[in-house]
N, C-alpha and C positions, 0 to 999 in steps of 0.2 A: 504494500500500500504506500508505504514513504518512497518507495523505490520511484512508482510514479508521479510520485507529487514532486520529485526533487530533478526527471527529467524537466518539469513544467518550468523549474525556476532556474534558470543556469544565472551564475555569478554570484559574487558576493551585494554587489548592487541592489541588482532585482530583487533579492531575497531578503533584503530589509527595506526598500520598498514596500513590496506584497506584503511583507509582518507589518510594517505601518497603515499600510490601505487596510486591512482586517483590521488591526487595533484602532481605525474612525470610525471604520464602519459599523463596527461590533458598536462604540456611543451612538452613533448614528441612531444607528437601527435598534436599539433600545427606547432611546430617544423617540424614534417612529411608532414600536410596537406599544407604548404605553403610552404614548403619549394621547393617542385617539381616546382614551379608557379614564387616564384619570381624573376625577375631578380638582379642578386648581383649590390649593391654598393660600393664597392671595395672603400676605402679611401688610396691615396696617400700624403704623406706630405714628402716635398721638404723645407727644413731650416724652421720648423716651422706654415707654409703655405698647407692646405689639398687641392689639386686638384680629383675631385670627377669624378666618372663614366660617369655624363652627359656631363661635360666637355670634356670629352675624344672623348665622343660620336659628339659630337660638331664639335670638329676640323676634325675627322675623315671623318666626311660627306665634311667638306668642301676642304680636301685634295684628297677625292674620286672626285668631283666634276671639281677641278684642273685638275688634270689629265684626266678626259674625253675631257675637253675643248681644251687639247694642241694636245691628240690623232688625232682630223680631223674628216672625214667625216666617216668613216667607222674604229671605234677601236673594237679590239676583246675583251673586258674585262672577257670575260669567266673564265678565270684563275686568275682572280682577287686576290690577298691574304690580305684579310681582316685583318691578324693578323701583316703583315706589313704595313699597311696604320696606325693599330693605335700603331706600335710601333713610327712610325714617329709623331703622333700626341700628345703622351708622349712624345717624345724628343721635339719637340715645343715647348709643355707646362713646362717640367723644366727648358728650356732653358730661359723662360721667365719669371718664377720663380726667377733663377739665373742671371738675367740679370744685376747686378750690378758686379759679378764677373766675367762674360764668354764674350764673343764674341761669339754668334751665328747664323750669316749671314752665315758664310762655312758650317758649320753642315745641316744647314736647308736647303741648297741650294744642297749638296748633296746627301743628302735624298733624297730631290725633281727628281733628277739627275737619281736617281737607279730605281726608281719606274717608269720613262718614256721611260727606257731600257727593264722594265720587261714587257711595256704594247704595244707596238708598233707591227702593224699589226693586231690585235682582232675584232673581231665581236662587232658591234655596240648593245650599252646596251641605253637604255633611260636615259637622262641624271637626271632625278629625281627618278633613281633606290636606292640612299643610301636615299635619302629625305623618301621616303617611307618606307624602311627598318627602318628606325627613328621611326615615325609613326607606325609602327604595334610593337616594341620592347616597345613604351610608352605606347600602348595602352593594351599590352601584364602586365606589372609593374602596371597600372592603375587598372586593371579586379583581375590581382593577388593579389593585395595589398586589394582591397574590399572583394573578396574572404576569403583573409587569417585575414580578420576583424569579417568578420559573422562567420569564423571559431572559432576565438576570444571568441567572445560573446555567442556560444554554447558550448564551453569548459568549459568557466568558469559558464554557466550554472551550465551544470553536474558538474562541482566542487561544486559548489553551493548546487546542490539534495545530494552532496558526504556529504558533513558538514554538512547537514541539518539532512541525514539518521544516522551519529556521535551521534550527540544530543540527536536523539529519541531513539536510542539504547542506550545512558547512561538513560535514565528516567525510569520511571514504565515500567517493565516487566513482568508484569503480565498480561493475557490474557484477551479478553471482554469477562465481563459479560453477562451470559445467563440466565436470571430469570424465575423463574416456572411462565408456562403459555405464553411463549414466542412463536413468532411466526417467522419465518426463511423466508426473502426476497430472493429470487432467481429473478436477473436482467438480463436478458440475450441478450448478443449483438452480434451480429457480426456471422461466420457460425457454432462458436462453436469446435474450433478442438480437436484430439483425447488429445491430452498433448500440453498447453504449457509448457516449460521450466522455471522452474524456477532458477534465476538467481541470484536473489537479488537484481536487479534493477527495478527501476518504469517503468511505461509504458507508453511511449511518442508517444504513437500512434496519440490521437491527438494536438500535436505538428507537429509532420512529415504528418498530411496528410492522416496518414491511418485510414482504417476502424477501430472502437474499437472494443476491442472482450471482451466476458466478463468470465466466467469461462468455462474451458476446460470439456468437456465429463468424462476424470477421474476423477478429482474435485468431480465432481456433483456426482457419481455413489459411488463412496465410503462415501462422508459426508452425501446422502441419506438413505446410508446403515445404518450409523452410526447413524441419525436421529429414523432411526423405532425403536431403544435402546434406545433413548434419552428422559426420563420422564419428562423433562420441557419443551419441546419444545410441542406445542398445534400441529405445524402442519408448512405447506408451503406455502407463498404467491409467486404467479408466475406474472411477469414482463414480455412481449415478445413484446414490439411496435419496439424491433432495431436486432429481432432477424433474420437472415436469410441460415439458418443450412440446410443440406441435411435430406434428408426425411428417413435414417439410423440411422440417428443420434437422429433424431425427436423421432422415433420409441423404440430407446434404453431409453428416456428419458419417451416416456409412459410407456413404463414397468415399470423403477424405480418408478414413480409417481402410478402406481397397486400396487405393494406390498409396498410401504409408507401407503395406502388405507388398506390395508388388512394387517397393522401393529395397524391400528385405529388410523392414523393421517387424517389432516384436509387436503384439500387441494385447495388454491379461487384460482381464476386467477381472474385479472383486468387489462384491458388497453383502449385507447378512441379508436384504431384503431386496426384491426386484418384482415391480411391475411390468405390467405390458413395453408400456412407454422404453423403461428402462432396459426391460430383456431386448429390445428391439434393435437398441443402440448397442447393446453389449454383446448381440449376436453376431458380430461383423468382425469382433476381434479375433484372434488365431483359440484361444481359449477362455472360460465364461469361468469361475470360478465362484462358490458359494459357504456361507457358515454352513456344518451339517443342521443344527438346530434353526436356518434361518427362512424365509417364506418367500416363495415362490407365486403370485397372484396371476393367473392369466383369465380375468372373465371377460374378454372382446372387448368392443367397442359397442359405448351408448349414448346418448344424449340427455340430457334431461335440462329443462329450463325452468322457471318460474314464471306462473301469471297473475300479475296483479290486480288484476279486477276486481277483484275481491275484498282487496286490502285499500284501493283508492277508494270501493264505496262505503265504504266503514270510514272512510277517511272526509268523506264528501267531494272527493275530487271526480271527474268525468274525462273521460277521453276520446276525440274524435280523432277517426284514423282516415284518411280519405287516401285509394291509394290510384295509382293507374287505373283506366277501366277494364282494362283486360289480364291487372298485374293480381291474378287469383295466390301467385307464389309467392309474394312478396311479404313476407311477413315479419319484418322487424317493428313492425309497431302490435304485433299482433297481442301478445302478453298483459297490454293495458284495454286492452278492449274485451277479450275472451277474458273464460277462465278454462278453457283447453286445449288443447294443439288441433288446427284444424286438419280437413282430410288430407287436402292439399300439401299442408304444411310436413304433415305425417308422412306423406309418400314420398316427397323428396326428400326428408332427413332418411329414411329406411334405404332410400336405393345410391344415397351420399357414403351411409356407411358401409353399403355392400361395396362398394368401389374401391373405398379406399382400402376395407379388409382384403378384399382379393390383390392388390398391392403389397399389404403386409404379408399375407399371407404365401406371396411369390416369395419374397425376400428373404422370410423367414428360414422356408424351405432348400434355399440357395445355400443357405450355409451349412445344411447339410448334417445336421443335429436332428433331426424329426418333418415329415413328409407332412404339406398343407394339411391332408386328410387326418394325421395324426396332430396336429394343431387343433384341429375342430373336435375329437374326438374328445381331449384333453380340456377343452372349453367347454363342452357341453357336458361332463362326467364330474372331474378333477378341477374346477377352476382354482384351487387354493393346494398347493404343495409344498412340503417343507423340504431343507436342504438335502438330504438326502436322498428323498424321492426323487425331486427334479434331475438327479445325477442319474439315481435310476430308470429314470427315462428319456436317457439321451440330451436332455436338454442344456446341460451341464460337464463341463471339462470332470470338473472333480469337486466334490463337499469336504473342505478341512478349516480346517481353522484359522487364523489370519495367519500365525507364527508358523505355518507350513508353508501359506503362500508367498512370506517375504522370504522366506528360505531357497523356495524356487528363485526369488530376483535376487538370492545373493546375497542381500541385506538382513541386517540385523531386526530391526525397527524402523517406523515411518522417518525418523529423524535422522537417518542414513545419508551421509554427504551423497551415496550415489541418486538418491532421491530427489529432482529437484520439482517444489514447485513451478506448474504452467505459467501463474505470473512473474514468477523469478526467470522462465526461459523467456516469456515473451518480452522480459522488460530490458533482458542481457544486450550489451552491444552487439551481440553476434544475433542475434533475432532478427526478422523484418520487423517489430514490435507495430510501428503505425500504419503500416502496409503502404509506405511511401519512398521507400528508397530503392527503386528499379534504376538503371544502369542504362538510361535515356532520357534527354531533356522533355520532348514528349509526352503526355501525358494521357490517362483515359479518368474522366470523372465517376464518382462511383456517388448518386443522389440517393440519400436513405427516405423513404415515406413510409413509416413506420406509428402507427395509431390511426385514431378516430381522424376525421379531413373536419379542419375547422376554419372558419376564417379568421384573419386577422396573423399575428406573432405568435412565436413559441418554438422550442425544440423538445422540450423535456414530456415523449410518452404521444403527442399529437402530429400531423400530417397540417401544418399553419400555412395558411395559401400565401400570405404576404412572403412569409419567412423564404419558402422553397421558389417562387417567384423572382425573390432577388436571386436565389443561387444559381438561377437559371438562367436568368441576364448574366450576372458573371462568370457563368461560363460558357456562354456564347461570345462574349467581348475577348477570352482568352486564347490568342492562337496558338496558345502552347498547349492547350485539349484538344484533341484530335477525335473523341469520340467517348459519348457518354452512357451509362447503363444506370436506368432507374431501377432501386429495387425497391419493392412494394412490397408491405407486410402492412394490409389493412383492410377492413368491414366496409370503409367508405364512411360516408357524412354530409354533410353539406353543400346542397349541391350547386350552389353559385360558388363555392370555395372550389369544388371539382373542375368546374368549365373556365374557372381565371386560371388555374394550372395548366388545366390542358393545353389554352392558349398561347403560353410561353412554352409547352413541349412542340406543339405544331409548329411553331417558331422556330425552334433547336434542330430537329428534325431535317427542316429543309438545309440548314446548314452544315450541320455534323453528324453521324449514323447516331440511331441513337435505340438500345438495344434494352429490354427489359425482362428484368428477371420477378418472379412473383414466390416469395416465402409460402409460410404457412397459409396466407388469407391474402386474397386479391380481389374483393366480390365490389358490388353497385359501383359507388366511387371509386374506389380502390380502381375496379375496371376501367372505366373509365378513362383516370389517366392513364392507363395501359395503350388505348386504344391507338394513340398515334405513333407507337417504337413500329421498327420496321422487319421484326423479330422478337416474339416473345417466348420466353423459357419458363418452364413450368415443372415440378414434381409432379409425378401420378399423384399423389395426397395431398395436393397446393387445392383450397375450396376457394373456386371462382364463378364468375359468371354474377349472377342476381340482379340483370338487367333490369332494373324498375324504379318507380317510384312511389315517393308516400309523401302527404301532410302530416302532421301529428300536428294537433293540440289539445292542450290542458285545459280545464276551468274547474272552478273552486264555489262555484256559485252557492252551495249547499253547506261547503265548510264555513265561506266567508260570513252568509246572513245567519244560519240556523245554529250551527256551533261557537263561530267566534263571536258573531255579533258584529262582524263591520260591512257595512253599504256603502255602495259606488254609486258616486249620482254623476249623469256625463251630460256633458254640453256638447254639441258640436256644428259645424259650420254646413255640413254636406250628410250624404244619406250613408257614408260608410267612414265620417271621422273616429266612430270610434270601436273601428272595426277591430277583435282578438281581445274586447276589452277580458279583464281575468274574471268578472265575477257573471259570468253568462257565455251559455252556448250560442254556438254560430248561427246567424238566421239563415233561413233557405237561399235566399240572394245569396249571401254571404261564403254557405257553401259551395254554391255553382262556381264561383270566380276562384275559391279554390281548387274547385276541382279540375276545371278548366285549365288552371295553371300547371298542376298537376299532370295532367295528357300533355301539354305542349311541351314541359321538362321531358317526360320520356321520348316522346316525338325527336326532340334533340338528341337523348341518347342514342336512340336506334341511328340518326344521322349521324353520328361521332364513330360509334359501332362499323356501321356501312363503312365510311369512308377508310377507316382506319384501318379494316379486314379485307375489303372490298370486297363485301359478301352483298347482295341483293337484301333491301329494307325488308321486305315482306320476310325471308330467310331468318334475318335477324329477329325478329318480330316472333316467329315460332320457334327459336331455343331461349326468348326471353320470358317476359312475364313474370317478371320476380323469382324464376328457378335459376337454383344453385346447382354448379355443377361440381365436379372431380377432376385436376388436372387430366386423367386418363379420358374423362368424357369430352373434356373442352376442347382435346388434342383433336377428337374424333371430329364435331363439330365445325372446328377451323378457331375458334377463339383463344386458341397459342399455334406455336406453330412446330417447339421442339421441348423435349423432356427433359429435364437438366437444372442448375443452380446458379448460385452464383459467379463460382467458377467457371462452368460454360458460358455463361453472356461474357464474363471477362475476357476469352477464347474469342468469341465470335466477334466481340467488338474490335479486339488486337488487330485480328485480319482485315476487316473493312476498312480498318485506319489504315491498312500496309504500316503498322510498327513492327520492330525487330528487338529481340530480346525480351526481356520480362519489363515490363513499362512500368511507369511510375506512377503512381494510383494518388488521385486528389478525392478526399471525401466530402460530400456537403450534405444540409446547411454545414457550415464549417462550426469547430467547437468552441463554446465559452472559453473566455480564461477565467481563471480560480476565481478573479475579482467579482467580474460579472455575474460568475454563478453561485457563490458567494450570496450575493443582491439578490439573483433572483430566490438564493434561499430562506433570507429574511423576507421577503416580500410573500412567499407563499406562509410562511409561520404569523407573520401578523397581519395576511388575510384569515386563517385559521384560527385566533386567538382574537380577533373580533369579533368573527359568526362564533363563537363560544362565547363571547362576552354577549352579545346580544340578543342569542337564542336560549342561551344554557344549556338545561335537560336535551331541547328540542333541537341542536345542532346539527345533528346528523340527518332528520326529517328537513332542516333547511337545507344543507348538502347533498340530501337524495331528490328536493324540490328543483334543486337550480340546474342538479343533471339533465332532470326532464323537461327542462327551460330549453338546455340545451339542441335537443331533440326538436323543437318546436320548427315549422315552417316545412318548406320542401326539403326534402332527404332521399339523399341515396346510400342505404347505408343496410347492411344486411344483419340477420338478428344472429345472437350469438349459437352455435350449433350442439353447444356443452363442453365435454371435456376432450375436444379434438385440438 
């Protein structure tokens, strides 16, 4: 981890620099995240004497309380002005301050005088309306004051990892040692994505809560590469008990893991427990190794989602989905509207998963450990086996103990200098580490579109139209890119964010090849911008296609009036000003113009589609309709055109560019620096620590609100398929 925080900072310069840019920013953004929350203590001092905000607050309640009492039976306080009750109540308190020079009986008395002028006739207010206003203002200073303490102590954390990363970057800069005969741990957690970012900072995933992830797909595929060159390294040990990656990505890692094989490396796996997912990746190494007491899971492949329809009417919320009129398959919005998977929807996740098992089910068989048929045999009898078992049937090198299997690699224990950490190799000067030093000025651009498609900025987990927009321009403006390769790992989203993208690939396109690879998930948007590459590459188990569109929206009309109690009253100028208002559904008008919009979005797709495939519209039109396909079906089809990864587009892009040698790889959007993200990490924790200040209990019901804000408008965006 410091190893790459200290590539980030070379010199002695830079690196107290960046400890000084973290130590403002760390007051900064202290500063920031409490400052929205606290309430001020404002210090007054009258001859030497500080009279403080509670005090203020003090009197104010108790001259608010006066005057309700002299009002009578029915006062209108409506129009209360809170900022003269506590000017009064600061003239009290200097007065009493000053009381050895003033006489403040007249003062105070017509104070009193003005305020029972301004209040006479009013609607009756509860006479312990300031009492509680009191109350929720301390209890408001209380939450923020804790708030802005934990804010505190994780500031000065990261100040803390900030100084710490100082240190180690002044030390030995020299890289780990790789000794002949060495053997490369590959740990792998989390689902594996195409690129993380690197930033320069550590990874506090588990700190915050999240899932850890362990090395990205690029990572893996270029230091694999760099491995089959690599004469001291013996070979690969494979780790997979926390792994849980799409079956694209799984697939892109057995190929790497064949030609590591047929470079004449080595290749174990060992772990005490293996899934599907896991045994799938692990069946591609030369032997599979297991605990004898450890578990073996293979129950197929399944889906399962949630529908909320259920939960939003108990909630009071409503939702209308309005989709293409002939988009019967499209069902990403389907979950808030049902509460069941429809037929439609049923048929094609059933013949999604047939596709892809038949896939695994080849692969499996390839390596030559048990026959498809004995696969299915074993899934439908035995879906749970312990280590032993699994050895006894074939599926397994051999069931021993870990201290057997590091005996096989030579080693003592995991702490074995022959042992080295993936990120200690990948970070080694001898590594390609950022997949950018090829042995050519030339260049091929490598565009990540990776998340949900949204408009506007961002890198971190999202597909940002603006963001990938600029990287698009700038690499078009670059004549040292000779050829570029989208990779897409995405549902899609938003579908005016989809068509300003595309726009700039049509663009790119005409200029420089431009060649697209598609991960685990390539479907609506995601497609989309696929559709202008002049080659696209696909896994049999990459889920694509889901040609369609949808409206989604939300209203609360039932939560708002009948449960919270708040009413919307609207003015407007025209017959649709106050059209998508929240606390009412859409009127029939109102629907039509959505739904309308709705068909000519897809109208466009099937146009983008056509053009891009150069299939006939009506063609397009009958493998769309909201169905999802299977890289092996889309192949069939025509909506990719070769089976393969990331490393094939990189192949096939080399060649169109006529580049020579192994070319030098630019990745974009391009990464933060530490500073930057940094910022954008304070800026997400006190967005997060506001919506907790402000919602409290109910935070996460505002955070699952605003996701489906999200979701609002026209969408091309495919619904999630479960655990593929």
């Amino acid at each position: 981890m410091l190893q790459q925080i200290r590539d980030k900072t070379q010199g002695i310069i830079s690196k107290i620099l960046v400890g000084l840019l973290i130590a403002v920013f760390a007051l900064w953004g202290l500063d920031t995240i409490v400052g929205n929350f606290l309430v001020s203590t404002p210090k007054l001092t009258v001859n030497g004497d500080e009279i403080l905000s509670q005090e203020i607050d003090s009197v104010t309640q108790q001259k608010a309380q006066e005057v309700i009492a002299q009002l009578g039976e029915n006062p209108d306080l409506s129009l209360l002005d809170e900022t003269l009750l506590r000017e009064a109540a600061v003239n009290e308190l200097v007065q009493r301050t000053l009381q050895p020079m003033l006489r403040i009986g007249s003062v105070a008395a017509h104070q009193h005088h003005s305020l029972y002028l301004r209040f006479l006739h009013r609607t009756k207010v509860p006479c312990n309306f300031w009492s509680t206003l009191s109350i929720l203002r301390n209890m408001k200073t209380f939450f923020a004051s804790f708030l802005g303490v934990i804010a505190a102590l994780f500031v000065t954390f990261l100040l803390g990892i900030g100084l710490l990363v100082g240190l180690a970057s002044m030390g030995d800069d020299s890289a780990p040692s790789v000794q002949d005969g060495s053997w490369v741990v590959v740990d792998l957690q989390g689902t594996v994505p195409d690129r993380i970012p690197d930033d320069g900072l550590p990874d506090f995933a588990e700190l915050t809560g999240e899932a850890p992830q362990g090395p990205a797909l690029n990572d893996l595929l270029f230091s694999f590469r760099d491995l089959e060159q690599d004469d001291r390294v013996k070979g690969v040990v494979l780790r997979t008990a926390g792994l849980d990656a799409g079956y694209a990505t799984l697939r892109e890692l057995r190929q790497a893991i064949a030609r590591l094989r047929k470079a004449g490396k080595k290749v174990y796996a060992y772990d005490e427990v293996y899934s599907l997912k896991q045994y799938y990746l692990a069946s591609a190494a030369n032997e599979v190794w297991i605990h004898p007491e450890g578990l073996m899971e293979l129950s197929g492949l399944g889906s399962s989602r949630p529908y909320f329809k259920g939960f939003l009417d108990k909630m009071g919320v409503k939702a209308e989905l309005i989709r293409g009129s002939n988009n019967a398959y499209k069902s990403a919005g389907e979950p808030f509207i049902a509460e069941k998977m429809s037929e439609a929807n049923k048929r094609q996740t059933a013949e999604l998963l047939g596709s892809i098992w038949a896939t695994l089910r080849t692969d499996l068989a390839s390596d030559g450990r048990l026959s498809g048929d004995g696969f299915d045999v074993l899934m439908n009898s035995t879906p749970l086996l312990r280590g032993k078992e699994a050895a006894g049937e074939g599926l397994m090198t051999k069931a021993a103990y870990e201290d057997v299997f590091l005996k096989k690699l030579g080693v003592k224990d995991w702490n074995d200098d022959k042992l080295v950490a993936f990120d200690n190799y990948s970070a080694s000067d001898d590594a390609d580490e950022d997949t950018e030093s090829g042995n050519v000025l030339d260049r091929i651009a490598v565009v990540y579109a990776e998340g949900d498609i949204e408009d506007g900025e961002g890198l971190d987990g999202v597909v940002a139209s603006r963001t990938v927009v600029e990287a698009l321009r700038d690499i078009r403006k670059n004549k040292r890119i000779k050829a570029v390769v989208l990779r897409i790992n995405s549902p899609g989203g938003s579908a005016l964010a989809s068509d300003v993208m595309w726009r700039e690939l049509d663009l790119l396109r005409k200029e420089k090849p431009l060649v697209i690879s598609m991960g685990n998930l390539a479907a609506s948007g995601g497609y989309y911008i696929a559709a202008p590459g002049e080659r696209i590459f696909a896994q049999p188990t990459t889920i694509t296609g889901s040609i369609g569109v949808f409206g989604l929206f939300f209203t609360g009309e039932e939560l708002l009036r009948n449960k919270v109690g708040i009413r919307f009253e609207s003015v407007g100028t025209h017959a649709y000003s106050n059209f998508g208002q929240l606390d009412r559904t859409l009127t029939d008008s109102e629907r039509l113009l959505v739904q309308a919009n709705v068909d000519q979005t897809y109208g466009r797709f099937l146009q983008v589609v056509s053009n891009g495939r150069s299939l006939d519209s009506s063609a397009v039109d009958s493998m769309a309709q909201g169905r999802v396909w299977s890289g092996t079906d889309a192949l069939r089809l025509g909506l990719v055109d070769a089976h393969g990864g990331l490393m094939e587009a990189l192949a096939y892009a080399q060649k169109k560019a006529n580049l020579k040698g192994t070319p030098r790889i630019s990745t974009y959007p391009q990464e933060q620096n530490a500073f930057d993200a940094l910022l954008a990490e304070f800026s997400k924790g006190s967005a997060s620590l506001r919506q907790k200040a402000q919602w409290g209990p109910l935070a996460e019901v505002a955070a699952e609100w605003q996701r489906l804000e999200r979701m609002k408008g026209v969408q091309m965006r495919m619904t999630e398929v479960g655990p593929l």
